[in-house]
C-alpha positions as a Markdown table, in Angstrom:
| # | Residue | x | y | z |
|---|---|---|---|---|
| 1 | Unk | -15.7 | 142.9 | 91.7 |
| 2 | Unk | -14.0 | 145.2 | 89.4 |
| 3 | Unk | -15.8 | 148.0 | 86.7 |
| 4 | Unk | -13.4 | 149.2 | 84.5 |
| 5 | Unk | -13.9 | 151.0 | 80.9 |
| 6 | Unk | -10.6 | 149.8 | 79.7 |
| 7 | Unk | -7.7 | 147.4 | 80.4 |
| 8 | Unk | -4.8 | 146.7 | 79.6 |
| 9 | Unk | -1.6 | 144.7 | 80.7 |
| 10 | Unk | 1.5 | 144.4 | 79.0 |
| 11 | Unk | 5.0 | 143.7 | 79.6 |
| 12 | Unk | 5.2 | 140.6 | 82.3 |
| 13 | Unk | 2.4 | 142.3 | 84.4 |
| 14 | Unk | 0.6 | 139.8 | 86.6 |
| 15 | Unk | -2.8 | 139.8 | 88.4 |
| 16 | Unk | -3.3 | 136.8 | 90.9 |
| 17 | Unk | -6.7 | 135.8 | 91.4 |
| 18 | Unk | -7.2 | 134.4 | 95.0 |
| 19 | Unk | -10.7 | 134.2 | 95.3 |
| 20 | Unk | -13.4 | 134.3 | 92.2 |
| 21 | Unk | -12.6 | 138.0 | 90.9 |
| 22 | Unk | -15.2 | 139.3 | 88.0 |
| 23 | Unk | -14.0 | 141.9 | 85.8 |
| 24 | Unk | -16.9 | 144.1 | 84.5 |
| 25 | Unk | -15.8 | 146.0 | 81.5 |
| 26 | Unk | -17.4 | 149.1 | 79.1 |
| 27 | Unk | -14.0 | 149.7 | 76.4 |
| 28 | Unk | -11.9 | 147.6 | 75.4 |
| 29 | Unk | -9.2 | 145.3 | 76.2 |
| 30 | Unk | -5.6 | 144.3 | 75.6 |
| 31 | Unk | -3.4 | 141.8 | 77.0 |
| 32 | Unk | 0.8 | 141.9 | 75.2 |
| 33 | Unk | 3.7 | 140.5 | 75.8 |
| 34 | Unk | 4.0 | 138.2 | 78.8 |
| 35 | Unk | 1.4 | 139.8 | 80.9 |
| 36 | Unk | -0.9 | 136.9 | 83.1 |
| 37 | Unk | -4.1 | 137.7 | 84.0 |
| 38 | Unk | -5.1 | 134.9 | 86.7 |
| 39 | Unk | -1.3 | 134.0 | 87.6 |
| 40 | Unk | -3.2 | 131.7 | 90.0 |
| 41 | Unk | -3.5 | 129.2 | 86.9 |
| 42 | Unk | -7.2 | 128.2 | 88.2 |
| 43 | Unk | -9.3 | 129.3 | 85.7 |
| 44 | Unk | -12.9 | 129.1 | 88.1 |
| 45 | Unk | -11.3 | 132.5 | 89.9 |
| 46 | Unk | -11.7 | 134.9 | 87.0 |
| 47 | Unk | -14.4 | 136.2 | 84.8 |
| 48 | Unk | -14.1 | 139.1 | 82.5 |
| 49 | Unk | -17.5 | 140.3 | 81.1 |
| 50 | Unk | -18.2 | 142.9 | 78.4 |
| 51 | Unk | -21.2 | 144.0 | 77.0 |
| 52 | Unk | -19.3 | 146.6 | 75.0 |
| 53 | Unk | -18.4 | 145.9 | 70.9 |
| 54 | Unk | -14.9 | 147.2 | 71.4 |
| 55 | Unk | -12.3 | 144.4 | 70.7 |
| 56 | Unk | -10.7 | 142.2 | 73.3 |
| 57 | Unk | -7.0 | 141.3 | 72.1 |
| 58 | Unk | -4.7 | 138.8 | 73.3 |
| 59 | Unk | -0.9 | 139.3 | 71.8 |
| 60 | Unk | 2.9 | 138.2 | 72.3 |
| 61 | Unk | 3.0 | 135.3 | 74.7 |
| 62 | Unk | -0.5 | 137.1 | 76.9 |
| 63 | Unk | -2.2 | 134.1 | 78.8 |
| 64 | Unk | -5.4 | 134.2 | 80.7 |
| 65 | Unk | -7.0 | 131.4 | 82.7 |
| 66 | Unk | -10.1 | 132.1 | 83.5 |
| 67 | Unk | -14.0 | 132.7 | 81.5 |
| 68 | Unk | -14.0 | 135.9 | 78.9 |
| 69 | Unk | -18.0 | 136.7 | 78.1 |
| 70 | Unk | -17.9 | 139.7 | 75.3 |
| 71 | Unk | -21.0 | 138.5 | 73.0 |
| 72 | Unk | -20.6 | 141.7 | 70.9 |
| 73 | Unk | -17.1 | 142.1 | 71.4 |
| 74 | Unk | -14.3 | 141.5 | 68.1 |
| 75 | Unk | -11.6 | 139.1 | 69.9 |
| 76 | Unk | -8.4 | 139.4 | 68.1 |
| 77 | Unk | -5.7 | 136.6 | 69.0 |
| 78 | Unk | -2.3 | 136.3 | 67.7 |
| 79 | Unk | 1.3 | 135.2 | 68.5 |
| 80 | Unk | 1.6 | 132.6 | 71.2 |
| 81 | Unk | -1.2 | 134.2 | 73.6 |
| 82 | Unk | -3.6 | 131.3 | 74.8 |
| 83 | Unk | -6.6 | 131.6 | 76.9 |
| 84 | Unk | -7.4 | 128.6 | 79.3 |
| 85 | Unk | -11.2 | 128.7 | 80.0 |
| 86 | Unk | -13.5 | 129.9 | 78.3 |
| 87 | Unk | -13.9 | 133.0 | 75.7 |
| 88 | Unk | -17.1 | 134.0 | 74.0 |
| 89 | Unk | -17.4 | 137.3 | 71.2 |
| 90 | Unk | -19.1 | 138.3 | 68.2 |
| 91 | Unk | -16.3 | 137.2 | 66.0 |
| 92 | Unk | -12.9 | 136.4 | 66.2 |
| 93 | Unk | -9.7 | 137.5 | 64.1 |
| 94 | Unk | -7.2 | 134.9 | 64.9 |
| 95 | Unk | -3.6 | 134.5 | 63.7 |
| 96 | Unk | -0.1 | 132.7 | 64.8 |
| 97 | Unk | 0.0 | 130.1 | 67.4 |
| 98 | Unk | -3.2 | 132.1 | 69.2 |
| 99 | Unk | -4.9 | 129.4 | 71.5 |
| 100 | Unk | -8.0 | 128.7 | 73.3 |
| 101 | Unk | -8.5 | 125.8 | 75.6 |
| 102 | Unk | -11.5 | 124.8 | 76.9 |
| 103 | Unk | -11.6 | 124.6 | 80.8 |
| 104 | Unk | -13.6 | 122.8 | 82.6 |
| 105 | Unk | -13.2 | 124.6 | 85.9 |
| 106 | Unk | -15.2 | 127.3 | 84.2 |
| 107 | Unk | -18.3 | 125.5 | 84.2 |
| 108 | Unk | -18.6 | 127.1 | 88.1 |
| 109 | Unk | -18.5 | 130.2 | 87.1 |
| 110 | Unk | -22.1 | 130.0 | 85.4 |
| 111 | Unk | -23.6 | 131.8 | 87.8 |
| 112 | Unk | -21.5 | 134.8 | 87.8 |
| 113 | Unk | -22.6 | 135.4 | 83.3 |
| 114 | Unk | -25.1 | 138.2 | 82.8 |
């Protein structure tokens, strides 16, 4: 378990996700370029929650596998940045090839939502 008020990766940063890791966040955050969050590719290891309305951005070729829960959050996507999992906010801002596929794997991290 993680509590962060901000976070941000950028430029090919990676975080690997062995066992479930849950992200609890109060800012916002921004993933760029080629950063990974979850290089693990198994998107029932990571969820990110945020009950802040800061934005949640995903940008350049950015990919995350894993559950985003920001109900009050503005999620901005653009470029080539794709989420694989799940991603939930108060409204969305989407541009580019920005994609979000639905994971099934995510469906056992229920328990871990607020």
């Amino acid at each position: 378990v993680y509590y962060f008020t901000s976070f941000t990766m950028s430029s090919k940063a990676q975080l690997s996700c062995n066992g479930v890791v849950r992200i609890y966040l109060n800012g916002p955050m921004s993933l760029s370029a080629d950063a990974v969050l979850n290089s693990s590719a198994d998107a029932s290891k990571l969820i990110v929650v945020s009950k802040s309305s800061s934005t949640i951005a995903f940008s350049g070729k950015a990919k995350v596998w894993g559950a985003v829960y920001a109900p009050n959050a503005k999620i901005s996507g653009s470029g080539q940045a794709v989420v694989q999992g799940g991603l939930v906010g108060n409204e969305a801002d989407l541009s580019g090839q920005f994609k979000i596929i639905r994971d099934p794997q995510v469906n056992q991290l229920s328990g871990f939502v607020p």
